[in-house]
mmCIF file as gemmi writes it, N, C-alpha and C atoms, coordinates in Angstrom:
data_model
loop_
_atom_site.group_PDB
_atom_site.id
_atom_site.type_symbol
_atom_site.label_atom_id
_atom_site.label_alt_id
_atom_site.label_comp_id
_atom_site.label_asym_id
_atom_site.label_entity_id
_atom_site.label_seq_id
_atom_site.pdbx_PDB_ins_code
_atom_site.Cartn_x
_atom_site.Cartn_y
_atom_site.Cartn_z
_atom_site.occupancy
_atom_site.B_iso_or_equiv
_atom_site.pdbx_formal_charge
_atom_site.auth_seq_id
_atom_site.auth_asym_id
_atom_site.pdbx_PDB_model_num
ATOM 1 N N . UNK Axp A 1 ? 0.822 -1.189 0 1 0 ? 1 A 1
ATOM 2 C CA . UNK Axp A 1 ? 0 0 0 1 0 ? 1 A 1
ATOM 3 C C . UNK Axp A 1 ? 0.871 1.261 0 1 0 ? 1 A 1
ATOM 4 N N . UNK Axp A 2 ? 2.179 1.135 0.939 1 0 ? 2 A 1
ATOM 5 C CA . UNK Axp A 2 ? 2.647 2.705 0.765 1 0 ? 2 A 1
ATOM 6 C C . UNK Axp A 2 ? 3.863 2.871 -0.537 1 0 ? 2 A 1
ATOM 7 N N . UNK Axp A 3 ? 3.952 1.45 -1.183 1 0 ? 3 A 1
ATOM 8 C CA . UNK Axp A 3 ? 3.728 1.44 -2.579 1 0 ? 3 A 1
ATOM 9 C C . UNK Axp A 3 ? 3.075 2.547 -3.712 1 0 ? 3 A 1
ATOM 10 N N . UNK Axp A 4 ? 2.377 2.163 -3.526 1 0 ? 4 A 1
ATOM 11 C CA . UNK Axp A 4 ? 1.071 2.407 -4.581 1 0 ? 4 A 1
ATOM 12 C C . UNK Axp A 4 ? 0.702 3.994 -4.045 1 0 ? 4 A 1
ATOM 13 N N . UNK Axp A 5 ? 1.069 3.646 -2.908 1 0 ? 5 A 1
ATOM 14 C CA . UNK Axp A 5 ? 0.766 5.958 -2.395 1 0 ? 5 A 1
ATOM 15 C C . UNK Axp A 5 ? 1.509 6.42 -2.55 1 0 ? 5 A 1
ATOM 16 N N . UNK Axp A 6 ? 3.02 6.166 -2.83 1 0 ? 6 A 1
ATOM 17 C CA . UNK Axp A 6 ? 4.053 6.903 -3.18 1 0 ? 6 A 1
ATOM 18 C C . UNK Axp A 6 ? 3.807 6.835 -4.686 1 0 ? 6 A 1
ATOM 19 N N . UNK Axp A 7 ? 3.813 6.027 -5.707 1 0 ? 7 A 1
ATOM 20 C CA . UNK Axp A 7 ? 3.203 6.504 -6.76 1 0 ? 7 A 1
ATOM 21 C C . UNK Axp A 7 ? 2.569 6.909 -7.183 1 0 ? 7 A 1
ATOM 22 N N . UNK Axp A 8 ? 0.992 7.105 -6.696 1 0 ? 8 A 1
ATOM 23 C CA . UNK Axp A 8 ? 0.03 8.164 -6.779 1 0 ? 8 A 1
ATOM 24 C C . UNK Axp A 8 ? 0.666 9.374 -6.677 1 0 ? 8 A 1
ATOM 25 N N . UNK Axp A 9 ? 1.34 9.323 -5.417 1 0 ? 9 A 1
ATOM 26 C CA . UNK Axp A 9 ? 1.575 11.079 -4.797 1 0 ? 9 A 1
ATOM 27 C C . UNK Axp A 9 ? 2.386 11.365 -6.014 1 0 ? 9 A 1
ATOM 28 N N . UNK Axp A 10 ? 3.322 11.027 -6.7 1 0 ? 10 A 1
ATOM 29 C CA . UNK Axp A 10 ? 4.58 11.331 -7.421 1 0 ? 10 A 1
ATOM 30 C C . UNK Axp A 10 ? 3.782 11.79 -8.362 1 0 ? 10 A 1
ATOM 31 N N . UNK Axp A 11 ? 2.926 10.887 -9.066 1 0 ? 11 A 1
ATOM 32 C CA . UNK Axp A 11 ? 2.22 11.395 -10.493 1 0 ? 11 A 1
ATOM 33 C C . UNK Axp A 11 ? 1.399 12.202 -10.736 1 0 ? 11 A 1
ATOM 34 N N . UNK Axp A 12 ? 0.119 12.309 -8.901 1 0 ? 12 A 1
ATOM 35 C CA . UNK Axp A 12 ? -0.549 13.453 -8.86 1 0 ? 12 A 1
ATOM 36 C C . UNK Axp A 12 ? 0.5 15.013 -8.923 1 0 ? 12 A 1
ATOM 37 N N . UNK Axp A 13 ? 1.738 15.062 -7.906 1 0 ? 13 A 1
ATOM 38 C CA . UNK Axp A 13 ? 2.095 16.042 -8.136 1 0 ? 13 A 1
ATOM 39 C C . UNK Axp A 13 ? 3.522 16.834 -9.37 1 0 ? 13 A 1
ATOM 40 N N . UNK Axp A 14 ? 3.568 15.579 -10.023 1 0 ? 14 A 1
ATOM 41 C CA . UNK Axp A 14 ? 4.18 15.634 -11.209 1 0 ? 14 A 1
ATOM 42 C C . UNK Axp A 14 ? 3.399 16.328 -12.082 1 0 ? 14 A 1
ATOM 43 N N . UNK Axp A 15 ? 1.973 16.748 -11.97 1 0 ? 15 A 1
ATOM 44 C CA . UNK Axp A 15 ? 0.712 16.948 -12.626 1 0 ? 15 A 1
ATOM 45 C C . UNK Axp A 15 ? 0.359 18.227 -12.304 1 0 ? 15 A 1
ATOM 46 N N . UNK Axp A 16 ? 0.234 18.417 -10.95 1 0 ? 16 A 1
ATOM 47 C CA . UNK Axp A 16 ? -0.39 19.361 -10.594 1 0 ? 16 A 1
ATOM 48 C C . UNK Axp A 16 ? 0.865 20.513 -9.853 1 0 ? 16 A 1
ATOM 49 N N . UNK Axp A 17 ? 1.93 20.413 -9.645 1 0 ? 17 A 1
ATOM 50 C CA . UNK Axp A 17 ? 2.453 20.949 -9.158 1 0 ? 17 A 1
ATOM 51 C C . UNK Axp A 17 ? 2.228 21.034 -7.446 1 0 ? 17 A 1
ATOM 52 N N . UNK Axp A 18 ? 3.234 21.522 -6.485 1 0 ? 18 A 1
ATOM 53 C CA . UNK Axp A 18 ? 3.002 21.765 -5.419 1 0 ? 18 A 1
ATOM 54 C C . UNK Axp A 18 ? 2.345 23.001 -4.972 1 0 ? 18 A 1
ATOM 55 N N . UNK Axp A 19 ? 1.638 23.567 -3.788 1 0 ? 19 A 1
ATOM 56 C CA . UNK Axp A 19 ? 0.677 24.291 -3.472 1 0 ? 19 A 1
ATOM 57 C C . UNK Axp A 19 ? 1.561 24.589 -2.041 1 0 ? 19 A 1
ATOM 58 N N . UNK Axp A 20 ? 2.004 26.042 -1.955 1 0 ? 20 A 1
ATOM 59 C CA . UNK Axp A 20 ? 2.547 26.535 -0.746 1 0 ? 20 A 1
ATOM 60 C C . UNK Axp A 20 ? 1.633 26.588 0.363 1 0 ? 20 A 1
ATOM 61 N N . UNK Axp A 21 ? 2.012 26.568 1.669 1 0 ? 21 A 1
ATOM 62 C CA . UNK Axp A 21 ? 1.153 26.803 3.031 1 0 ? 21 A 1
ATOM 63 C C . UNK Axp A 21 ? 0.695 28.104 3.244 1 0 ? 21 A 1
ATOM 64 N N . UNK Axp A 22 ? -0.471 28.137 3.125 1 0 ? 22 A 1
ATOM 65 C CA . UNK Axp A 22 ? -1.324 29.748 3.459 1 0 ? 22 A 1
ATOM 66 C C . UNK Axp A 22 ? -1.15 30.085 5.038 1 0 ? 22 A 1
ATOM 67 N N . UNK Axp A 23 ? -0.846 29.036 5.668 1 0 ? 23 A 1
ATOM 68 C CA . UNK Axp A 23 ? -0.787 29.605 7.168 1 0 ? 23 A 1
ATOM 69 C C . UNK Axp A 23 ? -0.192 30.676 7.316 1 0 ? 23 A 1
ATOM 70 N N . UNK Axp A 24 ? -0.125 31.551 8.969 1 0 ? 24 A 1
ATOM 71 C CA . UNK Axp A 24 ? 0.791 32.586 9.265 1 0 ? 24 A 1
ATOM 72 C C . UNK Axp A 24 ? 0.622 32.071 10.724 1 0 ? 24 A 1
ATOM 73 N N . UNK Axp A 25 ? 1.467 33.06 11.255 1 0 ? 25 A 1
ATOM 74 C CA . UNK Axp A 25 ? 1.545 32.997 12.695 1 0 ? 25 A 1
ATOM 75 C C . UNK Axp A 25 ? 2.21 31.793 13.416 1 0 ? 25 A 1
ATOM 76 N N . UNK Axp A 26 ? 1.976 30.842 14.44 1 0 ? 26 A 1
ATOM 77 C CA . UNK Axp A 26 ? 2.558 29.932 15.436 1 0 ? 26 A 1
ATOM 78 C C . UNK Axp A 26 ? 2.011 28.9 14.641 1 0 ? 26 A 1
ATOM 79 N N . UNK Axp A 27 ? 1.084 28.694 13.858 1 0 ? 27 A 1
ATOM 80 C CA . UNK Axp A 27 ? 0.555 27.309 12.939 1 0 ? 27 A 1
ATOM 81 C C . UNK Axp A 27 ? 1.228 27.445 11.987 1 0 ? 27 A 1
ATOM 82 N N . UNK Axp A 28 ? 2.067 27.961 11.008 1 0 ? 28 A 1
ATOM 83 C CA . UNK Axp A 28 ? 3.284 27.875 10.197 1 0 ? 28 A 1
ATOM 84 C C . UNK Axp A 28 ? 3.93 26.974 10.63 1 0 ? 28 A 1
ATOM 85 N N . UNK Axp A 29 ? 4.796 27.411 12.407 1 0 ? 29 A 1
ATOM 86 C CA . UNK Axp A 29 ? 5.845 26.817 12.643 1 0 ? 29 A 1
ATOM 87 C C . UNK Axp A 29 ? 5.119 25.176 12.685 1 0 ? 29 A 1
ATOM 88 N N . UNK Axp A 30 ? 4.025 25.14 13.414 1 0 ? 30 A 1
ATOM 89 C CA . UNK Axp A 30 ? 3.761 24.081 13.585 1 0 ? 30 A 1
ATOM 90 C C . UNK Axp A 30 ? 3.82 22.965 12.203 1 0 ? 30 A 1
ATOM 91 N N . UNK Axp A 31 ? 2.999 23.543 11.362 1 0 ? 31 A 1
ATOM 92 C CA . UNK Axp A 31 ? 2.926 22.424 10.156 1 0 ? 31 A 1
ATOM 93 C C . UNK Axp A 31 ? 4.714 22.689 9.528 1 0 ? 31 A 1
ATOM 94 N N . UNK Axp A 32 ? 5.53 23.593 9.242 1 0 ? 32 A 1
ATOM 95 C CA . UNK Axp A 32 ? 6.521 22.729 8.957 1 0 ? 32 A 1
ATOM 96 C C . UNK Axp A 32 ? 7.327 22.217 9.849 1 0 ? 32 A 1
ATOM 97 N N . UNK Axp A 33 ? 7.175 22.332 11.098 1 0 ? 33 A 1
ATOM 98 C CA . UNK Axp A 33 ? 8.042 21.257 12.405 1 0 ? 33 A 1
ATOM 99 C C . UNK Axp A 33 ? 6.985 19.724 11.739 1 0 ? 33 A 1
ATOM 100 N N . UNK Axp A 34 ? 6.083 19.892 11.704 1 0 ? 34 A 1
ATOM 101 C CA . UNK Axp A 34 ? 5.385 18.696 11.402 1 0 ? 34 A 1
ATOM 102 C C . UNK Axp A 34 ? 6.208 18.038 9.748 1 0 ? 34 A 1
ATOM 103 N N . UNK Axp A 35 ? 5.984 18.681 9.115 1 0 ? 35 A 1
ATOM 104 C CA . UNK Axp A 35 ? 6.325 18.626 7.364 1 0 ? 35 A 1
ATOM 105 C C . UNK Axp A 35 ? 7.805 17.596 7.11 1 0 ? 35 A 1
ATOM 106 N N . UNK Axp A 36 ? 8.474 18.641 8.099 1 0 ? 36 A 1
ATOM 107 C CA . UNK Axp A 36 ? 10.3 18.46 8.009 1 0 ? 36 A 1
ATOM 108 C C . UNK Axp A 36 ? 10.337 16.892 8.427 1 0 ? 36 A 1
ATOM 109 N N . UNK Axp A 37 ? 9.833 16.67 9.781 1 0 ? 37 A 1
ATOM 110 C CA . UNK Axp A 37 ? 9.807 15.49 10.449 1 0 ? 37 A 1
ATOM 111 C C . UNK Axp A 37 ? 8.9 14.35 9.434 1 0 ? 37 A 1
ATOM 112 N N . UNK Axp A 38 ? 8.202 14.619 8.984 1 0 ? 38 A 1
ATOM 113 C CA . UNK Axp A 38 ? 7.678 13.557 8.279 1 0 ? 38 A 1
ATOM 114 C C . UNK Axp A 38 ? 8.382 12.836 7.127 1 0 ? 38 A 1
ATOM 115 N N . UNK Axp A 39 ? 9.277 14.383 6.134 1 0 ? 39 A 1
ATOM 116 C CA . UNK Axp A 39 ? 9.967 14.126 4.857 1 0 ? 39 A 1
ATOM 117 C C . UNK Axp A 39 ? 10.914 13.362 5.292 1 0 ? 39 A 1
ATOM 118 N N . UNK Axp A 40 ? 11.682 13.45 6.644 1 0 ? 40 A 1
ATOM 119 C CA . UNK Axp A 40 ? 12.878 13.363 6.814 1 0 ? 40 A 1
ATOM 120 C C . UNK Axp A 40 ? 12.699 11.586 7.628 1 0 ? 40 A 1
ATOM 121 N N . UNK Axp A 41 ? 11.874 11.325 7.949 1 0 ? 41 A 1
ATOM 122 C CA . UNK Axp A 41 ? 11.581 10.051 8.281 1 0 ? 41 A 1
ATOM 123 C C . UNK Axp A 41 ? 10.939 9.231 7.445 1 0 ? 41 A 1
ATOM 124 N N . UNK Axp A 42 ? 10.206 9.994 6.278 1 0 ? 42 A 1
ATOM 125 C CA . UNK Axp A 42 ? 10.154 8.824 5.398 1 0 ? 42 A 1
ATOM 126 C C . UNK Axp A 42 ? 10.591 8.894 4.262 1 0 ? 42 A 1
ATOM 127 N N . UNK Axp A 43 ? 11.914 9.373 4.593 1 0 ? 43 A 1
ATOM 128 C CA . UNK Axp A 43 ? 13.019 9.096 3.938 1 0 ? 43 A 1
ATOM 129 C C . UNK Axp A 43 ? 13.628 7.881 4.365 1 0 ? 43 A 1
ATOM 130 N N . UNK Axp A 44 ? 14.025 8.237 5.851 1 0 ? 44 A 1
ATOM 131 C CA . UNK Axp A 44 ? 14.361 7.107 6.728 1 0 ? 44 A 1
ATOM 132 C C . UNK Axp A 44 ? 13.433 5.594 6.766 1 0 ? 44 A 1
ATOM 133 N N . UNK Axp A 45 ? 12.221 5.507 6.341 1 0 ? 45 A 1
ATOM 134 C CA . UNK Axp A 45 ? 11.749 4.338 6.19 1 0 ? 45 A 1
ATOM 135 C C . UNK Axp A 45 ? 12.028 3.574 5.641 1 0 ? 45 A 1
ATOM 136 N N . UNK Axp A 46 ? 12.076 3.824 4.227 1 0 ? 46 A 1
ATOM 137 C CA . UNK Axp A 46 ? 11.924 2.58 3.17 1 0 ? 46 A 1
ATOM 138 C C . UNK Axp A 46 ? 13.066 1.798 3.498 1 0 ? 46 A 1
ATOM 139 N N . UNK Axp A 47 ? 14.47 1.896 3.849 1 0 ? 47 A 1
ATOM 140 C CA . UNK Axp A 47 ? 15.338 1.088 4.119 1 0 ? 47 A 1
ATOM 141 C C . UNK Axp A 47 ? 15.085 0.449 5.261 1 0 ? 47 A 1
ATOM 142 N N . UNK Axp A 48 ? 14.691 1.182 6.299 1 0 ? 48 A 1
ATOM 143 C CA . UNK Axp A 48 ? 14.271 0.144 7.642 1 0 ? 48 A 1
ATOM 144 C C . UNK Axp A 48 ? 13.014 -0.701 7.528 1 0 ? 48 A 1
ATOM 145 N N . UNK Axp A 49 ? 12.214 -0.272 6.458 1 0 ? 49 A 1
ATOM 146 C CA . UNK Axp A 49 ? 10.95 -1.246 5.862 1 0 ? 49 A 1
ATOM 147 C C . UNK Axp A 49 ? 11.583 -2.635 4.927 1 0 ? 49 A 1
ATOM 148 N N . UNK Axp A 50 ? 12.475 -2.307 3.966 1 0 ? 50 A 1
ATOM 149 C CA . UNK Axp A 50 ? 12.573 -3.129 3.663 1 0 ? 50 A 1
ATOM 150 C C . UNK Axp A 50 ? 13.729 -3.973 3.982 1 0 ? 50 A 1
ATOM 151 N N . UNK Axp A 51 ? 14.392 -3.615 5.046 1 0 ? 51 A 1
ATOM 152 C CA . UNK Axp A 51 ? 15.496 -4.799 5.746 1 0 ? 51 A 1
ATOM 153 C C . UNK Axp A 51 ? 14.628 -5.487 6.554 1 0 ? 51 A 1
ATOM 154 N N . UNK Axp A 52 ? 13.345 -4.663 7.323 1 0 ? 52 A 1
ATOM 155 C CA . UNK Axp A 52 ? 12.808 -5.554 8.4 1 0 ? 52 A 1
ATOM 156 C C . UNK Axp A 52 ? 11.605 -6.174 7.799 1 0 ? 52 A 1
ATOM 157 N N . UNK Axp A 53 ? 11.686 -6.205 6.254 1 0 ? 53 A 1
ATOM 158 C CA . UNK Axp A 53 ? 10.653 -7.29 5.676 1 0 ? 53 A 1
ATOM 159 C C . UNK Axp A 53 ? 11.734 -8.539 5.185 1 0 ? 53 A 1
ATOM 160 N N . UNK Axp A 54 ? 12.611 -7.99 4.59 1 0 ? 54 A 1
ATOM 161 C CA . UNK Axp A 54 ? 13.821 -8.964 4.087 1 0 ? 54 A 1
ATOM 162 C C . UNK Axp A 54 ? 13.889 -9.552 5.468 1 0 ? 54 A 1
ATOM 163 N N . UNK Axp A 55 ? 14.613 -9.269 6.198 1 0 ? 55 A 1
ATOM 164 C CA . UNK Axp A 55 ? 14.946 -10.651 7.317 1 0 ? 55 A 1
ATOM 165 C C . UNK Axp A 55 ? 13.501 -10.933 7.938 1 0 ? 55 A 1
ATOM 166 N N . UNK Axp A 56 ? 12.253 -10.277 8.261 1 0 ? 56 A 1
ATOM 167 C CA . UNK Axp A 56 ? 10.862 -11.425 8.259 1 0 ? 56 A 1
ATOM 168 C C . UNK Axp A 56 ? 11.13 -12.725 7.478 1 0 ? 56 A 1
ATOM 169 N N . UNK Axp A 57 ? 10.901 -12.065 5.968 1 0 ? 57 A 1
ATOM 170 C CA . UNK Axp A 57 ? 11.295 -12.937 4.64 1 0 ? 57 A 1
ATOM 171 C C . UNK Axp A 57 ? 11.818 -14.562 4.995 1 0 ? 57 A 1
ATOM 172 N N . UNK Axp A 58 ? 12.632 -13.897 5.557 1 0 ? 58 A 1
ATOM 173 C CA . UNK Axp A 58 ? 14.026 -15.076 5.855 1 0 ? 58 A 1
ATOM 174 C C . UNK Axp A 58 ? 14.319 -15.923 7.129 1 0 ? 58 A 1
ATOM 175 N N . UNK Axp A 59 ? 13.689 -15.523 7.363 1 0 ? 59 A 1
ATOM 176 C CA . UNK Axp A 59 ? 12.909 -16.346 9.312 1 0 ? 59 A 1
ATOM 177 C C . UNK Axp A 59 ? 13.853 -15.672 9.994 1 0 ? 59 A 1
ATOM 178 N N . UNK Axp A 60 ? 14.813 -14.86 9.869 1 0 ? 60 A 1
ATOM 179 C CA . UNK Axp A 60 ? 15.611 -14.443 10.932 1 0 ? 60 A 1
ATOM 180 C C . UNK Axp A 60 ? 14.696 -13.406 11.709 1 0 ? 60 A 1
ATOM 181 N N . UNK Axp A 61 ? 13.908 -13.987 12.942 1 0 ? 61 A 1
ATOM 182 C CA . UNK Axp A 61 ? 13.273 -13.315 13.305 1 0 ? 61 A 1
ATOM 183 C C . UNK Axp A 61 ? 13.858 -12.754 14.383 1 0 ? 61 A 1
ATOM 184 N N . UNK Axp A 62 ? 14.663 -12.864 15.085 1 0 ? 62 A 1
ATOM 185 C CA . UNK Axp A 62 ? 15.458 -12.08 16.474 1 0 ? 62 A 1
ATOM 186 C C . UNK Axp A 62 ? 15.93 -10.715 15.474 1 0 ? 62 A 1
ATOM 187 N N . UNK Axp A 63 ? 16.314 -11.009 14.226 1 0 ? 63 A 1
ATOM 188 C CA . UNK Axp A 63 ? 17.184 -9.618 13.678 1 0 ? 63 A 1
ATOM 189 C C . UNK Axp A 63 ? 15.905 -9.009 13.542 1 0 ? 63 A 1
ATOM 190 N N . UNK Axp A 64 ? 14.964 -9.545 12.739 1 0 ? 64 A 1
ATOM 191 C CA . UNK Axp A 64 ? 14.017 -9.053 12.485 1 0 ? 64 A 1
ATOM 192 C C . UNK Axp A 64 ? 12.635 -8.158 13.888 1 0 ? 64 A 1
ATOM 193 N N . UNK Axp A 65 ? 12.884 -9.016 15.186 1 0 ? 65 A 1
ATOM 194 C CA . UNK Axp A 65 ? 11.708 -7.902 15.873 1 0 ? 65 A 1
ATOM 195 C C . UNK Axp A 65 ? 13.18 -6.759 16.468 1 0 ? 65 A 1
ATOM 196 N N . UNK Axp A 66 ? 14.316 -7.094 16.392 1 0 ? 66 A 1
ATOM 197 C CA . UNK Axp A 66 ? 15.166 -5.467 16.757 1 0 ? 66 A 1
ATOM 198 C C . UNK Axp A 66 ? 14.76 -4.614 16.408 1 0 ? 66 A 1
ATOM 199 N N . UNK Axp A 67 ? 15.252 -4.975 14.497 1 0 ? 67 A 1
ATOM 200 C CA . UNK Axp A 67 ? 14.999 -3.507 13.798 1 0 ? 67 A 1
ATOM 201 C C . UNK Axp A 67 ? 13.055 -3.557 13.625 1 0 ? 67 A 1
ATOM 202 N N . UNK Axp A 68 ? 12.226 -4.223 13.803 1 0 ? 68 A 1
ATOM 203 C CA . UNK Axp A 68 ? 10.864 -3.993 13.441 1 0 ? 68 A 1
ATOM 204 C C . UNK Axp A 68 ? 10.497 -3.04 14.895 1 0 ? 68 A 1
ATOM 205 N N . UNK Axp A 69 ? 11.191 -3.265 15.777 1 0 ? 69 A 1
ATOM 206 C CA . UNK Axp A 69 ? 11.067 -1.994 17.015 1 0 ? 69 A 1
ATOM 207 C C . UNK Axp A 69 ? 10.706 -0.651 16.738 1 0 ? 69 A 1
ATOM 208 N N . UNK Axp A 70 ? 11.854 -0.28 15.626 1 0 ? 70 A 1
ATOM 209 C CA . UNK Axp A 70 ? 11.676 0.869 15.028 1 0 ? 70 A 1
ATOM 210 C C . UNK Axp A 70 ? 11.412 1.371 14.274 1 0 ? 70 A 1
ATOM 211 N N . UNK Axp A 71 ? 10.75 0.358 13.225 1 0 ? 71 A 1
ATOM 212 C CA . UNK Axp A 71 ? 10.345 0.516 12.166 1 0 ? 71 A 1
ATOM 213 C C . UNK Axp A 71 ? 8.657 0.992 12.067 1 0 ? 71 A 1
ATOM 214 N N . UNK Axp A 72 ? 7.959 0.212 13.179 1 0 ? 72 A 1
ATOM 215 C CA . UNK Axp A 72 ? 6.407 -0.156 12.973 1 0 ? 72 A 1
ATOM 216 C C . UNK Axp A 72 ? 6.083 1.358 13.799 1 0 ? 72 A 1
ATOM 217 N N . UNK Axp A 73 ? 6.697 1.998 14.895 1 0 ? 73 A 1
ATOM 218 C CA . UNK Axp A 73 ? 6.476 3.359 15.643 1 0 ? 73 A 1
ATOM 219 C C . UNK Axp A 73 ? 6.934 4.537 14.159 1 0 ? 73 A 1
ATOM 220 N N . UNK Axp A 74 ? 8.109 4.221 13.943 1 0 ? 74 A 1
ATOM 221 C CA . UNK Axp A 74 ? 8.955 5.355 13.023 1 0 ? 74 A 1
ATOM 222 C C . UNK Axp A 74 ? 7.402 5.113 11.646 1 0 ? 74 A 1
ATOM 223 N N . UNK Axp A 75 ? 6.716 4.138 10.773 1 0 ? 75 A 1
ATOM 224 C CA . UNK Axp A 75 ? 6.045 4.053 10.25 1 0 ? 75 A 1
ATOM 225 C C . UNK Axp A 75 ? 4.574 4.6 10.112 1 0 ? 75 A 1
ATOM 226 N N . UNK Axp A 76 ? 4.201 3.927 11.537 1 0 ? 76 A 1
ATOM 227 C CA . UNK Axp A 76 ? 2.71 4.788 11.725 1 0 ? 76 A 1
ATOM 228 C C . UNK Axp A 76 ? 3.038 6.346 12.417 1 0 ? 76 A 1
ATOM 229 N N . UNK Axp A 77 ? 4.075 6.881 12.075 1 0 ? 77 A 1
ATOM 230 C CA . UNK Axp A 77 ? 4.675 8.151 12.704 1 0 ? 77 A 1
ATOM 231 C C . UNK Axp A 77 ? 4.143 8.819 11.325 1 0 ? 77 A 1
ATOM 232 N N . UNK Axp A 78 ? 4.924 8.324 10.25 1 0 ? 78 A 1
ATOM 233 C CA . UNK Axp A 78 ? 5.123 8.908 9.152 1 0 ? 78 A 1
ATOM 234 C C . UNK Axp A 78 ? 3.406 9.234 8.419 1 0 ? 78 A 1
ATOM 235 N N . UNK Axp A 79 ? 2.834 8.03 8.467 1 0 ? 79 A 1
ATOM 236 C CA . UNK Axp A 79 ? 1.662 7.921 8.009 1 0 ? 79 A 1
ATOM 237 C C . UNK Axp A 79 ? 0.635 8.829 8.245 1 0 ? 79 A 1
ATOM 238 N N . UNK Axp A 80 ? 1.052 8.98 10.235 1 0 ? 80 A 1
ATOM 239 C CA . UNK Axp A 80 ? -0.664 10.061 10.753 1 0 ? 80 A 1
ATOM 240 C C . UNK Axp A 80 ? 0.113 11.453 10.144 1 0 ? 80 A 1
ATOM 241 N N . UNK Axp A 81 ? 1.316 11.816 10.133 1 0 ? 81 A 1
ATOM 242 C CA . UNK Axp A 81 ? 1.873 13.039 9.883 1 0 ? 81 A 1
ATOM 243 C C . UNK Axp A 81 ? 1.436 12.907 8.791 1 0 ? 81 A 1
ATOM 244 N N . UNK Axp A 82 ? 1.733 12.224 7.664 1 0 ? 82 A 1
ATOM 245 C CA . UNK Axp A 82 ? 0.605 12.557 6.186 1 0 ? 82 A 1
ATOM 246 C C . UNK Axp A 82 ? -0.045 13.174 6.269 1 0 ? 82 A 1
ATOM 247 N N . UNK Axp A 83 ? -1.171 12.354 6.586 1 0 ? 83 A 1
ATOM 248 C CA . UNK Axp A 83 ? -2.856 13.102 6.918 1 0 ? 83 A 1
ATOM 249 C C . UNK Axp A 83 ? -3.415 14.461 7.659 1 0 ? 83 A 1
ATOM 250 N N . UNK Axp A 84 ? -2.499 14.599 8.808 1 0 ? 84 A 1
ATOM 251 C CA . UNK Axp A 84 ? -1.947 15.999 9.43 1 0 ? 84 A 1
ATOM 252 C C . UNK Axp A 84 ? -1.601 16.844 8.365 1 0 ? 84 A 1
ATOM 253 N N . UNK Axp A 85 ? -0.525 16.662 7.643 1 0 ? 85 A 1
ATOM 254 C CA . UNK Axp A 85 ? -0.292 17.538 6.675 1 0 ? 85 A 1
ATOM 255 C C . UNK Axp A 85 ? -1.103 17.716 5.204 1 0 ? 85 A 1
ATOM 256 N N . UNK Axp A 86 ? -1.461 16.719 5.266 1 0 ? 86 A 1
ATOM 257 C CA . UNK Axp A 86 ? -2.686 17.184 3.811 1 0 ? 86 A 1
ATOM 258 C C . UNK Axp A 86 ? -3.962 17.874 4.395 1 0 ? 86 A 1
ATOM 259 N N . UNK Axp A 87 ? -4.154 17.303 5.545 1 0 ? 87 A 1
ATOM 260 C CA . UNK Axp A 87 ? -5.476 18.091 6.293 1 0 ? 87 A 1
ATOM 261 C C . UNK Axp A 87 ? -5.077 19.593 6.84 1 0 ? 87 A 1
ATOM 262 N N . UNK Axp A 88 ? -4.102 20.096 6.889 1 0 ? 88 A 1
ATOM 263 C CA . UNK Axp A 88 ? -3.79 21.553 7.127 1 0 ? 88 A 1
ATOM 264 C C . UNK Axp A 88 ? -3.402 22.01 6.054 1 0 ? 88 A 1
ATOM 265 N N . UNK Axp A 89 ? -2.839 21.64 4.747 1 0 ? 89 A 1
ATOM 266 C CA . UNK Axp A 89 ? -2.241 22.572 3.825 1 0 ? 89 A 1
ATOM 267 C C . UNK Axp A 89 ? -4.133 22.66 2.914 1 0 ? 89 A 1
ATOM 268 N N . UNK Axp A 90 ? -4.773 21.322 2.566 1 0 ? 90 A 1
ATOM 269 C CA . UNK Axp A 90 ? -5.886 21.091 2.038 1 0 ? 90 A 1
ATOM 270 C C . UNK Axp A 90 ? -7.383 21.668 2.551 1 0 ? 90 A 1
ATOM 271 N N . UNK Axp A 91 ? -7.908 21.081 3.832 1 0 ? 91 A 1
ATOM 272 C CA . UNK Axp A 91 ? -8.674 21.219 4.569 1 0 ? 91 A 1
ATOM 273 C C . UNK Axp A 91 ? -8.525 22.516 5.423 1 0 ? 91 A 1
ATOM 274 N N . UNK Axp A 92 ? -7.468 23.033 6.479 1 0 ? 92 A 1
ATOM 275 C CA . UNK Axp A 92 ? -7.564 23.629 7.434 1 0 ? 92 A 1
ATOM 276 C C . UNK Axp A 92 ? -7.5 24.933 6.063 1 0 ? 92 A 1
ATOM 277 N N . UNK Axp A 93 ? -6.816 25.132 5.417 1 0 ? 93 A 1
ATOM 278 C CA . UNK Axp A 93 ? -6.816 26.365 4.468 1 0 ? 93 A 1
ATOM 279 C C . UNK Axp A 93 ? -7.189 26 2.896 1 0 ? 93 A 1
ATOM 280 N N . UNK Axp A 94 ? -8.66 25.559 2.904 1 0 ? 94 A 1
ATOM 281 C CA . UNK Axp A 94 ? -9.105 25.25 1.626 1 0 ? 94 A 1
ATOM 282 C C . UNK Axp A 94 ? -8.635 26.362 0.474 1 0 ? 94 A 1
ATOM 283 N N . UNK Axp A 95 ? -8.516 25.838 -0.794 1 0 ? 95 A 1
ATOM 284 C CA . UNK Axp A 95 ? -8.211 26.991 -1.635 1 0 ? 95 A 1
ATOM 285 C C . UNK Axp A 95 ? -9.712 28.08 -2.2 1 0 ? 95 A 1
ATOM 286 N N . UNK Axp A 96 ? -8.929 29.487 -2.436 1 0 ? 96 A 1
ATOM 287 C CA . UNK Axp A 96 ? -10.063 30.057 -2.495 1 0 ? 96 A 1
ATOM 288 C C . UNK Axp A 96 ? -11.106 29.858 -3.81 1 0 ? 96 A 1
């Protein structure tokens, strides 16, 4: 699935271009403290996703629940911050 949403996202905004944050004030800082942390960790995912599916894969499961420690928190981290951030750049400041 986060497959298939990273290719959506790429082609929707290969398409449409990106859309700057209308916020001002202390909710600026907030959504890009939110923004930064999200880009920058799921960046950090896909390699800790796919070593801790590769050794699942492979029954090495002691290697596998270490790094899945940090993978499955660092993951659904990345995910609600999505939705946070499409719901404030989209929703909280609909376009006019």
């Amino acid at each position: 699935m986060s497959t298939l949403f990273l290719t959506s996202y790429v082609i929707y905004h290969a398409n449409t271009g990106s859309r700057p944050f209308p916020g001002a004030g202390p909710v600026r800082y907030v959504y890009f403290s939110i923004l930064i942390s999200h880009v920058l960790l799921a960046i950090t995912i896909v390699p800790l996703a796919l070593v801790t599916a590769r050794r699942g894969l492979r029954a090495q499961y002691d290697r596998h629940v270490k790094i899945a420690r940090w993978t499955l928190p660092l993951w659904l981290y990345v995910s609600v911050t999505g939705v946070v951030v499409y719901w404030m750049l989209y929703r909280l400041y609909p376009a006019p």
